[in-house]
VOTI-361439 format. One record per atom (N, C-alpha, C, CB): z, y negated, x negated; residue in three letters. Coordinates in steps of 0.02 Angstrom, whole numbers, padded with zeros to 5 digits, always signed. Atoms other than C-alpha are relative to their C-alpha. Glycine has a CB too. Layout:
<atoms>
ZYXALA...
</atoms>
This chain:
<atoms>
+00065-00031+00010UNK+03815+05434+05384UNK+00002+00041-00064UNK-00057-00052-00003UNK-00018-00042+00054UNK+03831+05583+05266UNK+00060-00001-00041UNK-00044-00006-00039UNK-00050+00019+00065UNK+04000+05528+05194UNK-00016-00053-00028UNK+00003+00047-00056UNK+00020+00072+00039UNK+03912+05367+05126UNK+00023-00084+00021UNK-00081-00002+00005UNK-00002+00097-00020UNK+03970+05176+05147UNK-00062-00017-00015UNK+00056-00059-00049UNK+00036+00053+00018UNK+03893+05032+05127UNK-00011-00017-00086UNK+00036-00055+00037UNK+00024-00011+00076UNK+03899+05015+04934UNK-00026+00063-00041UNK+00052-00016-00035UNK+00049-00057+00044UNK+03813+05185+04895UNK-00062-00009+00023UNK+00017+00081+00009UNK+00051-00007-00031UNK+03681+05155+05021UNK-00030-00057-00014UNK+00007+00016+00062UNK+00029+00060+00048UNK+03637+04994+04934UNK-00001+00037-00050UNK+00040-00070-00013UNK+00019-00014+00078UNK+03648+05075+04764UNK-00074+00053+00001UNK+00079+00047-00045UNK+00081-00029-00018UNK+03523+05200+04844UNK-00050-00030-00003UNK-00014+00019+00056UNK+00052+00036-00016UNK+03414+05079+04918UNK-00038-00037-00071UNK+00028-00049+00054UNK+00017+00036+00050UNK+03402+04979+04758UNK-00023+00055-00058UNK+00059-00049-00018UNK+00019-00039+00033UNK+03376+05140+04658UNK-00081+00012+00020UNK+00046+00051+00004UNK+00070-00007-00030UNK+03220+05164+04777UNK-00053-00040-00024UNK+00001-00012+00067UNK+00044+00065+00002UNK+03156+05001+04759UNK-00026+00013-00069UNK+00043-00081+00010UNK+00031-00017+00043UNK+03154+05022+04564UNK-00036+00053-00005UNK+00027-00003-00035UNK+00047-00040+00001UNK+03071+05168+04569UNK-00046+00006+00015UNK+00006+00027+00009UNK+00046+00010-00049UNK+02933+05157+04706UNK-00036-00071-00002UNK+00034+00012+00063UNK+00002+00100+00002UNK+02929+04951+04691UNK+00002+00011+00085UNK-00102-00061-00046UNK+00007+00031-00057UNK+02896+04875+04863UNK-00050+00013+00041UNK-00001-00054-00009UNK+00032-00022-00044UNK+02747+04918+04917UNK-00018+00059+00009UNK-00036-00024+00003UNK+00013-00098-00005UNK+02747+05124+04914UNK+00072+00003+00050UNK+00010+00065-00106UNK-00078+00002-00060UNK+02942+05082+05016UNK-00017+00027+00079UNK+00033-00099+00016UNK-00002-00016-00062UNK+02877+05073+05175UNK-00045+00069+00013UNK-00022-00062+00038UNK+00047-00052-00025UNK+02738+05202+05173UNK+00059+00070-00024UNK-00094-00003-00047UNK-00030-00035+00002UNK+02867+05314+05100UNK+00064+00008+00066UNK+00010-00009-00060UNK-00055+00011-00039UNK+02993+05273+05238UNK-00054+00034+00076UNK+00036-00098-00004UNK+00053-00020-00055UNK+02833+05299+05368UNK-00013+00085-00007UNK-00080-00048-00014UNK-00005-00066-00003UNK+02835+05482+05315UNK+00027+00025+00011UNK-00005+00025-00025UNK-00054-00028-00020UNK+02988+05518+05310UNK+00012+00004+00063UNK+00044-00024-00023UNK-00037-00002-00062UNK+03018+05464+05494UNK-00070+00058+00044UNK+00018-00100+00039UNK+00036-00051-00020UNK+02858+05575+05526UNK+00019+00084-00010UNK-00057-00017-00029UNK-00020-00106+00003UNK+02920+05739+05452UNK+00053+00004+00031UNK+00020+00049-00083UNK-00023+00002-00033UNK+03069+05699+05521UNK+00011+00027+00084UNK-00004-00033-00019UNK+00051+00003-00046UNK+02978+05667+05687UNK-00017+00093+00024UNK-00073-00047-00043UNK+00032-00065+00001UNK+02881+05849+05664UNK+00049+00042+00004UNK-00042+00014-00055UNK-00060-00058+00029UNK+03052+05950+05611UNK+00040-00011+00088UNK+00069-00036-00099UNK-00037-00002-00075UNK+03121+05893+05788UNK-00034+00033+00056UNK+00012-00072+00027UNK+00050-00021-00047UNK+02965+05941+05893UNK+00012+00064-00017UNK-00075-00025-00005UNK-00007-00081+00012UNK+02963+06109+05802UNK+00062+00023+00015UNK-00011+00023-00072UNK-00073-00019-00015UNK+03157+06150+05821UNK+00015-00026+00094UNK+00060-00053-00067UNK+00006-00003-00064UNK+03135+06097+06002UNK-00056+00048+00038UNK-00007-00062+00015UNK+00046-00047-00008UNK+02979+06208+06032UNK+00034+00080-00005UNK-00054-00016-00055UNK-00032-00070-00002UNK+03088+06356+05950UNK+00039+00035+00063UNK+00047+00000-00052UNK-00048+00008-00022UNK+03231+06322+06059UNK-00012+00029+00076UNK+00020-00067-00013UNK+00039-00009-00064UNK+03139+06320+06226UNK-00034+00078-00006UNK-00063-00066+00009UNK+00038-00044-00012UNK+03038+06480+06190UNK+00067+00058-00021UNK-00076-00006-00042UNK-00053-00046-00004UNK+03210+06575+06136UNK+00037-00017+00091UNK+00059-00019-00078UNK-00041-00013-00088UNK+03287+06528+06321UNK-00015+00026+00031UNK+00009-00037+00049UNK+00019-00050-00046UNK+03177+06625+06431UNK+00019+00083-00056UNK-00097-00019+00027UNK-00012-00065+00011UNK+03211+06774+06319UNK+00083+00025+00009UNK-00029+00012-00070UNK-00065+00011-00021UNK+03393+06730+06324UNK+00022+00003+00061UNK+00016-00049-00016UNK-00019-00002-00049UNK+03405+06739+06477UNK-00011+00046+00047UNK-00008-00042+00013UNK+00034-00063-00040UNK+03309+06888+06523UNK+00056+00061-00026UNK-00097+00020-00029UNK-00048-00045+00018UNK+03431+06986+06410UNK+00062-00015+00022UNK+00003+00007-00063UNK-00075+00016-00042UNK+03577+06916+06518UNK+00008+00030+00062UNK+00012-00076+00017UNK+00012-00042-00034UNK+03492+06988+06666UNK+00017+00067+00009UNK-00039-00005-00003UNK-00015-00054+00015UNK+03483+07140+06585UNK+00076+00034+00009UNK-00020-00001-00055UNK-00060-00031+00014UNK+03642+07175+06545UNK+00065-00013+00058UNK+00017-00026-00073UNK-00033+00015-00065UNK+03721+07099+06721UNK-00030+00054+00063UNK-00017-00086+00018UNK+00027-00055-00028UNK+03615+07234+06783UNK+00006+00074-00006UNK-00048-00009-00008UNK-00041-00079+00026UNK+03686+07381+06675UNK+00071+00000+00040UNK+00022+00004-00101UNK-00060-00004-00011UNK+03848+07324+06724UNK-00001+00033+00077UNK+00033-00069-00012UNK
</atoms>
Protein backbone atom coordinates (compact mmCIF):
# COMPACT_ATOMS: atom_id res chain seq x y z
CA UNK A 1 0.00 0.00 0.00
CA UNK A 2 1.94 3.03 -1.25
CA UNK A 3 5.39 1.47 -0.65
CA UNK A 4 4.52 1.32 3.18
CA UNK A 5 4.84 -1.83 5.65
CA UNK A 6 3.60 -2.49 8.63
CA UNK A 7 5.97 -0.40 10.88
CA UNK A 8 5.38 3.00 9.08
CA UNK A 9 1.72 2.50 9.04
CA UNK A 10 1.77 2.11 12.79
CA UNK A 11 4.14 5.02 13.20
CA UNK A 12 1.41 6.85 11.12
CA UNK A 13 -1.43 5.66 12.93
CA UNK A 14 0.12 6.55 16.28
CA UNK A 15 1.19 9.96 14.90
CA UNK A 16 -2.67 10.43 14.21
CA UNK A 17 -3.77 9.38 17.39
CA UNK A 18 -1.42 12.04 19.10
CA UNK A 19 -2.53 14.57 17.21
CA UNK A 20 -6.39 14.23 16.79
CA UNK A 21 -6.65 12.02 20.27
CA UNK A 22 -9.38 9.37 19.89
CA UNK A 23 -12.31 10.79 19.53
CA UNK A 24 -11.90 13.26 16.28
CA UNK A 25 -10.11 9.48 14.71
CA UNK A 26 -13.06 8.11 13.60
CA UNK A 27 -15.01 11.15 12.38
CA UNK A 28 -11.88 12.00 10.57
CA UNK A 29 -11.61 8.51 9.04
CA UNK A 30 -15.67 8.91 8.24
CA UNK A 31 -14.67 11.73 5.85
CA UNK A 32 -12.11 10.59 4.41
CA UNK A 33 -13.93 7.40 3.17
CA UNK A 34 -16.67 10.01 2.04
CA UNK A 35 -14.50 12.21 -0.19
CA UNK A 36 -13.02 9.33 -1.18
CA UNK A 37 -16.53 7.88 -1.83
CA UNK A 38 -17.46 11.35 -3.91
CA UNK A 39 -13.91 11.39 -6.02
CA UNK A 40 -15.04 7.83 -7.36
CA UNK A 41 -18.70 8.78 -8.28
CA UNK A 42 -17.32 11.90 -10.01
CA UNK A 43 -14.40 10.11 -12.04
CA UNK A 44 -17.01 7.51 -12.94
CA UNK A 45 -19.66 10.11 -14.07
CA UNK A 46 -16.68 11.72 -16.26
CA UNK A 47 -15.76 8.47 -17.70
CA UNK A 48 -19.24 7.38 -18.85
CA UNK A 49 -20.11 10.80 -20.42
CA UNK A 50 -16.57 10.77 -22.41
CA UNK A 51 -17.65 7.14 -24.05
CA UNK A 52 -20.53 8.11 -26.09
CA UNK A 53 -18.39 10.89 -27.51
CA UNK A 54 -15.63 8.39 -27.95
CA UNK A 55 -17.25 6.51 -29.77
CA UNK A 56 -19.07 8.74 -32.05
CA UNK A 57 -15.59 9.99 -33.16
CA UNK A 58 -14.68 6.31 -34.05
CA UNK A 59 -17.69 6.26 -36.23
CA UNK A 60 -16.58 9.14 -37.77
CA UNK A 61 -13.52 8.38 -38.87
CA UNK A 62 -14.50 4.49 -39.95
CA UNK A 63 -16.70 6.45 -42.12
CA UNK A 64 -14.00 8.77 -43.78
CA UNK A 65 -12.12 5.79 -44.35
Amino acid sequence: MFGMGMPELIIVLVIAFLLFGAKRLPEIGKSVGKTILEFKKAMKEISSDEAPKTEAKQKKNKNKK
